[in-house]
Z-matrix of the N, CA and C atoms (Angstrom, degrees):
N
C 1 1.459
C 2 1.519 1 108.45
N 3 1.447 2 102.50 1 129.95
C 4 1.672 3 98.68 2 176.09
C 5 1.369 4 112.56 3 -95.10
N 6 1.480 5 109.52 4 177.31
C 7 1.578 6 116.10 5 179.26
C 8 1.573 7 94.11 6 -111.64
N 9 1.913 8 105.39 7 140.77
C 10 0.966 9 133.63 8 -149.07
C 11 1.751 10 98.57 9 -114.02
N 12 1.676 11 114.03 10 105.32
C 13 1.287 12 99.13 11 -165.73
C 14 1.623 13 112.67 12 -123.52
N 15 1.115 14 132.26 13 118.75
C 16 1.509 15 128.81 14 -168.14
C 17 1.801 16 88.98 15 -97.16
N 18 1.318 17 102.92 16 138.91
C 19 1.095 18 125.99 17 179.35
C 20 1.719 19 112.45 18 -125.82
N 21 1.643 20 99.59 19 119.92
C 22 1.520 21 106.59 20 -166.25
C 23 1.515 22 109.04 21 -121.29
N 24 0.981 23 120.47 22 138.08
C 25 1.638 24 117.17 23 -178.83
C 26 1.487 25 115.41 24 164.57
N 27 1.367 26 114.56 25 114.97
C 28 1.495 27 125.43 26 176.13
C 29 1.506 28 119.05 27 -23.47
N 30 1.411 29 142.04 28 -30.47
C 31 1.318 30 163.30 29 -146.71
C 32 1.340 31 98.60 30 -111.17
N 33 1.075 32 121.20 31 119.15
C 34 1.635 33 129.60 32 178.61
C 35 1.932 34 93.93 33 -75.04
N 36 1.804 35 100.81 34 -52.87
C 37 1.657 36 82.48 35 -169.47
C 38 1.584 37 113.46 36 -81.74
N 39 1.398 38 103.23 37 -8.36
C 40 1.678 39 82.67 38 170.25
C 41 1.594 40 112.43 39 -65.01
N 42 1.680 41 114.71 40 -55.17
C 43 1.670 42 104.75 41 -176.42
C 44 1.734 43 104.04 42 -46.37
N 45 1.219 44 126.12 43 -41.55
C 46 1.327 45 129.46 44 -152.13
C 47 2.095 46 98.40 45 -60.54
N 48 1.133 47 100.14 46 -34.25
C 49 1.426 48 117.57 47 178.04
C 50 1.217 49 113.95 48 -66.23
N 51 1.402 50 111.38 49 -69.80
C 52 1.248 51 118.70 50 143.17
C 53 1.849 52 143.39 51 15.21
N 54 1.441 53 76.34 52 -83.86
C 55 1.176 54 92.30 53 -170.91
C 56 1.912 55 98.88 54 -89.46
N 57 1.586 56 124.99 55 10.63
C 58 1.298 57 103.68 56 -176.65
C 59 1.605 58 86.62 57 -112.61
N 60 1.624 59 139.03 58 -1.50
C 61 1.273 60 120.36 59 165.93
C 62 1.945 61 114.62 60 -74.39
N 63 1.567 62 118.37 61 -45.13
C 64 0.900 63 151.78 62 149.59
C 65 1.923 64 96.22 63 -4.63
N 66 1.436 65 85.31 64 -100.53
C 67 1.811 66 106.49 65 -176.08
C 68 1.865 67 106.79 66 -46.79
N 69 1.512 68 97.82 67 -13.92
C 70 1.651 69 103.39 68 158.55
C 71 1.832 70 137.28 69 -35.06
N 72 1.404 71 62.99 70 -67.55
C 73 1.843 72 92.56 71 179.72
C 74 1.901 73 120.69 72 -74.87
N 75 1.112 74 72.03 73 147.05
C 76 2.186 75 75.35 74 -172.32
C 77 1.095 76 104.57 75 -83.20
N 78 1.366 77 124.81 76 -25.79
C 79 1.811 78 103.77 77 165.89
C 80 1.734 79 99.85 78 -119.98
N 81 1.129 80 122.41 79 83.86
C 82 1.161 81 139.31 80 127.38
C 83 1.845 82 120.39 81 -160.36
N 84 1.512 83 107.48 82 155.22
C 85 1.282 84 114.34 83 171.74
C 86 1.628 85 112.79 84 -136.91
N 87 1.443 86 110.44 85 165.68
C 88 1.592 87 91.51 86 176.31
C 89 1.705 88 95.67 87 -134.29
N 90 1.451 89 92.44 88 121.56
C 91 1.073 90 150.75 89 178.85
C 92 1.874 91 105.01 90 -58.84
N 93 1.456 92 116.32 91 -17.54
C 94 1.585 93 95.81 92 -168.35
C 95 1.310 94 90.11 93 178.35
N 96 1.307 95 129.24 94 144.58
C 97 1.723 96 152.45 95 155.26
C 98 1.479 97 127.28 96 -105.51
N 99 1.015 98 135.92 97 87.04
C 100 1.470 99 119.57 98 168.71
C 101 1.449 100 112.77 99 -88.17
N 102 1.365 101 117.75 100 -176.60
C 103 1.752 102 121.03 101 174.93
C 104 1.817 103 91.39 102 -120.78
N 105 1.056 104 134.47 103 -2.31
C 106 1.256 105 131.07 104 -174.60
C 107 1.004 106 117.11 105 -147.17
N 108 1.622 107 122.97 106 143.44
C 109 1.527 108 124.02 107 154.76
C 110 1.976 109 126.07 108 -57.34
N 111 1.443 110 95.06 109 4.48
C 112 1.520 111 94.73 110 177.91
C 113 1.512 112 108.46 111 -93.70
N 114 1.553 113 111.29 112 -11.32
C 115 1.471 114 114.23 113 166.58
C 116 1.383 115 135.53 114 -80.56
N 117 1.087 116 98.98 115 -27.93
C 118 1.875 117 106.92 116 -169.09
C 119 1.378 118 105.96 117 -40.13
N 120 1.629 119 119.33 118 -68.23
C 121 1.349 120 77.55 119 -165.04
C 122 1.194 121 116.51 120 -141.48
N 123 1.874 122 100.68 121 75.81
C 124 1.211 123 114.25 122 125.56
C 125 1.807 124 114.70 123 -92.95
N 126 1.079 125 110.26 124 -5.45
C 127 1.624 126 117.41 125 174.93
C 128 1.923 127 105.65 126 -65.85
N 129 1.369 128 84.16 127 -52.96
C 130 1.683 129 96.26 128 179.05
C 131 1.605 130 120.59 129 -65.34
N 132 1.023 131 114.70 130 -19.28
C 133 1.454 132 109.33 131 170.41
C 134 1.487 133 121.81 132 -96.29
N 135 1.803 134 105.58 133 -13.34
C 136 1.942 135 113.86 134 154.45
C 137 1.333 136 97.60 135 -67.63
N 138 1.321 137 120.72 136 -69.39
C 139 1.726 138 122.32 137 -152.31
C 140 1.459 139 96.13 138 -117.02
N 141 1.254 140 121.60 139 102.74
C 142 1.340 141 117.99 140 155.42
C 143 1.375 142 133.30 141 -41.31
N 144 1.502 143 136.49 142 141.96
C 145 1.611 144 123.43 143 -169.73
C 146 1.603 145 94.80 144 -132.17
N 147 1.120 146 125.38 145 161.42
C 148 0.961 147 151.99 146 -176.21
C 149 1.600 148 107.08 147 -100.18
N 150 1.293 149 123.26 148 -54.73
C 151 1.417 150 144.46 149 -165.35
C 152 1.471 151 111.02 150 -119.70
N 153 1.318 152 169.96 151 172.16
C 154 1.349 153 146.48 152 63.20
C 155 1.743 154 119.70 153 -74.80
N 156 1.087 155 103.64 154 178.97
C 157 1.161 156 116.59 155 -147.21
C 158 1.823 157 83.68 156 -163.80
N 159 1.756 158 99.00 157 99.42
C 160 1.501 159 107.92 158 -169.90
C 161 0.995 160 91.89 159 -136.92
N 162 1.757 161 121.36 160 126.12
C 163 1.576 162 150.92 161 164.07
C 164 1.963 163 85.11 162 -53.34
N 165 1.344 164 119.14 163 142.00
C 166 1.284 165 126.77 164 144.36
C 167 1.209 166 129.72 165 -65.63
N 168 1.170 167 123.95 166 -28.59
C 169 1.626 168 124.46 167 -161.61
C 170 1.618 169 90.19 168 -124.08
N 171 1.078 170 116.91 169 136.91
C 172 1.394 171 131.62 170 -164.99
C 173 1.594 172 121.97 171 175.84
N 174 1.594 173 142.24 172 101.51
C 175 1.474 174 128.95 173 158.69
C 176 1.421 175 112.01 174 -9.12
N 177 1.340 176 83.19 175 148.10
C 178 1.550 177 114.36 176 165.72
C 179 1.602 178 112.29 177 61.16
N 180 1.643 179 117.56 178 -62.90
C 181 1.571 180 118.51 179 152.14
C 182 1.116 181 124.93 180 -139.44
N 183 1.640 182 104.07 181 128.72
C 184 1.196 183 104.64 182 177.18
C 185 1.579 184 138.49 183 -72.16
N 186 1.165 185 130.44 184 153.20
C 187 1.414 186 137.63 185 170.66
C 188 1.514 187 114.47 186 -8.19
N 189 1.369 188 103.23 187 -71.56
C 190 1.325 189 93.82 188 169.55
C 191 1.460 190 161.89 189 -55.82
N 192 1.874 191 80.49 190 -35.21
C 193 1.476 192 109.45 191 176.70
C 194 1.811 193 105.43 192 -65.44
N 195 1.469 194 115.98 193 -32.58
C 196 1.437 195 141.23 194 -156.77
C 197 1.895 196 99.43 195 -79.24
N 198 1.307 197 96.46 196 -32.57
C 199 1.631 198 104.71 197 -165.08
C 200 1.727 199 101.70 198 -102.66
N 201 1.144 200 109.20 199 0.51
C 202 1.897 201 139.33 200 -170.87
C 203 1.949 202 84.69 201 -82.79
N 204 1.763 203 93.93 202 -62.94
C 205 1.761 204 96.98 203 -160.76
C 206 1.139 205 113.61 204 -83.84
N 207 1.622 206 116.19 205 -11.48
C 208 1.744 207 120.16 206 177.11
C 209 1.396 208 107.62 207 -69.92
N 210 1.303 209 110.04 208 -39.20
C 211 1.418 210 113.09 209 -169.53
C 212 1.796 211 109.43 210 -81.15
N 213 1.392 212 101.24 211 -38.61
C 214 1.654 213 100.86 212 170.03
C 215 1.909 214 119.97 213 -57.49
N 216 1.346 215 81.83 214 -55.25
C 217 1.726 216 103.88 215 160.54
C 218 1.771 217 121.32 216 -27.49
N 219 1.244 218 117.61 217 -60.10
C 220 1.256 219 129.47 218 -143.60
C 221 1.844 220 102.24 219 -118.03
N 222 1.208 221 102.63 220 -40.85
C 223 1.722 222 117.42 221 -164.60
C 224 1.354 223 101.09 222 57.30
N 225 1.569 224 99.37 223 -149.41
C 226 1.283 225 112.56 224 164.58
C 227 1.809 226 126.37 225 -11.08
N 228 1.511 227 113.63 226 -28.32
C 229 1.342 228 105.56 227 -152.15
C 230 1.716 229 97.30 228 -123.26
N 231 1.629 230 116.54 229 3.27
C 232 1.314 231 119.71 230 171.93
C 233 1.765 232 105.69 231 -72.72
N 234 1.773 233 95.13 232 155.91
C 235 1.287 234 113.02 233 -175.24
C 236 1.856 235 122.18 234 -64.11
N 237 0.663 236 135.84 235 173.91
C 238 1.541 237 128.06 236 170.53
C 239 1.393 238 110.40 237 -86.87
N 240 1.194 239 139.22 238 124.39
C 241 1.363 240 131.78 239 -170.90
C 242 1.863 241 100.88 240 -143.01
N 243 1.672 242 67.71 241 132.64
C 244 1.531 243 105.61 242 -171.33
C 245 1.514 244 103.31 243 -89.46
N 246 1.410 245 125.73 244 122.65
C 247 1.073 246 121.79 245 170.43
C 248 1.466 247 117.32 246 -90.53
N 249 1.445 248 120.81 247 142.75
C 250 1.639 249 125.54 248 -151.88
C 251 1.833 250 95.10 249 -121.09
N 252 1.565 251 124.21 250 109.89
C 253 1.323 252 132.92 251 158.15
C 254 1.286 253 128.95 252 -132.36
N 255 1.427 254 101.57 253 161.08
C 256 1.202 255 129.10 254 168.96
C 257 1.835 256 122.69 255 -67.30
N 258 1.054 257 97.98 256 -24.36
C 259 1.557 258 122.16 257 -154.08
C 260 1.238 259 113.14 258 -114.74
N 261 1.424 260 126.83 259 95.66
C 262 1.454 261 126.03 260 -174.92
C 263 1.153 262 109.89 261 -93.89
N 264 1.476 263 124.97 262 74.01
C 265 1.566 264 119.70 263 -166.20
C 266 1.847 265 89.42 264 -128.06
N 267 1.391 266 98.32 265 132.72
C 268 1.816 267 95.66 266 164.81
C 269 1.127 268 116.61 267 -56.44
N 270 1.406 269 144.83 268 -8.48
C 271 1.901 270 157.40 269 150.81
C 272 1.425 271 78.60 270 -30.49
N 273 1.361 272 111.85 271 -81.61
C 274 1.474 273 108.30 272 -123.55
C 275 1.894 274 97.81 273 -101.23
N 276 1.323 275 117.41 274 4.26
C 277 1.392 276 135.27 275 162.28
C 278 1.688 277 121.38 276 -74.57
N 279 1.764 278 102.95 277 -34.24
C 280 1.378 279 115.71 278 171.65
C 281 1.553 280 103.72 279 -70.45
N 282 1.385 281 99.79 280 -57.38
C 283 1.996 282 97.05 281 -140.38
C 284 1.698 283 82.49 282 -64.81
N 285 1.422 284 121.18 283 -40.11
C 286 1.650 285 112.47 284 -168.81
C 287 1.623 286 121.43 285 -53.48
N 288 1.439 287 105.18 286 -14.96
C 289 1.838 288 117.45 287 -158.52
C 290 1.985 289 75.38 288 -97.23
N 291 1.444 290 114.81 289 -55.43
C 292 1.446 291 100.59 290 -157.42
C 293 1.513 292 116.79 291 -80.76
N 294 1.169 293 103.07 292 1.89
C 295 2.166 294 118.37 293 161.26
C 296 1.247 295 94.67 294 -68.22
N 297 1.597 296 122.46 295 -72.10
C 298 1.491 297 107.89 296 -173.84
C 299 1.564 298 93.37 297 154.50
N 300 1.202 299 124.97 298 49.28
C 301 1.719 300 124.18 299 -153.73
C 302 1.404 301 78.32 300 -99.97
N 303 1.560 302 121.14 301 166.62
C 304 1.229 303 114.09 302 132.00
C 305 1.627 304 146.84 303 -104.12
N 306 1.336 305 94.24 304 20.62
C 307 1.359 306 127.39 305 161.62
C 308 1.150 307 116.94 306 156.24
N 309 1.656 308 138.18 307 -144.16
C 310 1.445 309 136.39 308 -158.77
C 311 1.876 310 100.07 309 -163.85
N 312 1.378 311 111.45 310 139.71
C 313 1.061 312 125.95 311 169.51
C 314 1.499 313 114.71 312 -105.53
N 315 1.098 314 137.86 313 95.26
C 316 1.497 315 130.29 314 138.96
C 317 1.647 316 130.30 315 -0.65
N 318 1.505 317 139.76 316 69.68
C 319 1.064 318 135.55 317 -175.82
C 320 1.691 319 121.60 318 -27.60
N 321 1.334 320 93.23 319 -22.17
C 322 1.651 321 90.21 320 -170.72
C 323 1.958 322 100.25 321 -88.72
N 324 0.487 323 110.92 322 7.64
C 325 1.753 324 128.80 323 177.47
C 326 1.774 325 126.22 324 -88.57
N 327 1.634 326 113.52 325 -10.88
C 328 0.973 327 111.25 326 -127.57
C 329 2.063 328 111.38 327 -69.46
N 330 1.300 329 101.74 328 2.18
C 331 1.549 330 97.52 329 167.74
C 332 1.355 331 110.85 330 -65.21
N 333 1.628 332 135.85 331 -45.51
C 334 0.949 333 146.39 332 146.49
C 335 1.650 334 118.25 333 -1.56
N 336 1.532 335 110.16 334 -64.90
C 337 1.156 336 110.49 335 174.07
C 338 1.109 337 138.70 336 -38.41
N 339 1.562 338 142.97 337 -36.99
C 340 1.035 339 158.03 338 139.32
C 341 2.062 340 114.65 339 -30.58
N 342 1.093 341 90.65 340 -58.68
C 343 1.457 342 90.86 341 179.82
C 344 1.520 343 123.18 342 -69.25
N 345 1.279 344 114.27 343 -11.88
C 346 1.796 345 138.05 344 -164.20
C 347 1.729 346 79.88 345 -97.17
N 348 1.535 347 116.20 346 -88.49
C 349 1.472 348 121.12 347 -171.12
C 350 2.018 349 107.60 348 -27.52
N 351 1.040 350 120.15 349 -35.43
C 352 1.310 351 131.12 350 -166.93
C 353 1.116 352 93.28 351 -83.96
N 354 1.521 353 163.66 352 -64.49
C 355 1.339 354 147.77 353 -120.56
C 356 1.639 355 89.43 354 -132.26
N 357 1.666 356 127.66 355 -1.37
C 358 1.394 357 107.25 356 160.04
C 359 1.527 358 100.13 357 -79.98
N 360 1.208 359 130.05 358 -27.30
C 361 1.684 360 132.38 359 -136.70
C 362 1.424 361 88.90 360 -70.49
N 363 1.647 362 132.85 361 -77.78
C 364 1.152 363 141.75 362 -141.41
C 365 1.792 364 103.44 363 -47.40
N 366 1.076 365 114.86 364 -51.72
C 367 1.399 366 113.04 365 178.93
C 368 1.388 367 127.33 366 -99.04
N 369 1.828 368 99.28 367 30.11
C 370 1.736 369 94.01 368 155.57
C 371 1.515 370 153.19 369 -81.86
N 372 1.253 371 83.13 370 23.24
C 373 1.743 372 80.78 371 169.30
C 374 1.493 373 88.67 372 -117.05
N 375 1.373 374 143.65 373 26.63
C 376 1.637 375 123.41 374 166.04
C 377 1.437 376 96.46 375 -70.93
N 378 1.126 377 99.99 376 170.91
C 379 1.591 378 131.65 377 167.49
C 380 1.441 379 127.23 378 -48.25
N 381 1.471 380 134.16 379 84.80
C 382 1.370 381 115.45 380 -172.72
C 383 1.953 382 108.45 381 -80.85
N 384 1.251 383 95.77 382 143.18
C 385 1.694 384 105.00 383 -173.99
C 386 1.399 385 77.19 384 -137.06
N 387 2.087 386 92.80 385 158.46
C 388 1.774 387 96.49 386 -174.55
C 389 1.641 388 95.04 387 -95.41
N 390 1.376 389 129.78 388 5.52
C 391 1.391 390 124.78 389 164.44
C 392 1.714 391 118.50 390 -101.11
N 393 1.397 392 112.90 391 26.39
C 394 1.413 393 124.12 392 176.04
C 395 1.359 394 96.06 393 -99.27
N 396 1.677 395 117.60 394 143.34
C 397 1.493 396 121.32 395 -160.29
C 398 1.503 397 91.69 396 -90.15
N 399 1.571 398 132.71 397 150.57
C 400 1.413 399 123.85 398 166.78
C 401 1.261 400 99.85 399 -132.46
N 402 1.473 401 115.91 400 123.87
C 403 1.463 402 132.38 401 -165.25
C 404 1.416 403 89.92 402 -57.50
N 405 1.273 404 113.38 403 -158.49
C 406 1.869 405 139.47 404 176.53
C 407 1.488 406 108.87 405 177.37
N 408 0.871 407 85.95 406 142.15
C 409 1.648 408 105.90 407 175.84
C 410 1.309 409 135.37 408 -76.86
């Protein structure tokens, strides 16, 4: 079984990057592209994801706000989503953990990515509580 990864982010060549470490790995594929957080999830209810992998800073909606409606969206049955920055500031480390992220990748990292998307997946359907610790990357 592979892991199912929607990849979101204003930047055609960042997803494009993206999505060629991703399509790397033998158990994962990605499943879906948007250019905005105003897509996810209606994306997610065509193609179900397992993972996303959402840029924070983005038109129209941002990362957070986007990972705000996946999780309202889905409950229990939304994907684990990794928030993707530029910006290593505890600002933007807080508001992403208290949307409902399960942590954050550093863009400048991006081999990394693969290995982060993989070790949120296995335990996404546990229980999110806002006093459950969520690593970061």
């Amino acid at each position: 079984m592979s892991i199912g990864v929607l990849l979101v982010d204003d930047q055609a060549l960042v997803r494009g990057g993206l999505a060629m470490v991703i399509e790397s790995q033998d158990d994962m594929r990605v499943v879906g592209e948007v250019g905005d957080g105003e897509a996810v999830v209606a994306q997610l209810r065509r193609v179900p994801a397992d993972v996303v992998l959402m840029d924070i800073r983005m038109p129209r909606v941002d990362g957070i706000s986007a990972t705000e409606q996946v999780l309202e969206e889905f409950g229990d049955r939304a994907p684990k989503v990794l928030i993707l920055t530029t910006f290593d500031t505890d600002e933007h480390l807080h508001a992403a953990l208290r949307a409902g992220a399960a942590g954050f990748i550093l863009k400048g990292a991006p081999a990394y990515v693969a290995c982060r998307a993989r070790t949120c997946w296995p335990s996404r359907r546990a229980r999110r509580t806002s006093s459950s610790p969520m690593p970061h990357a």
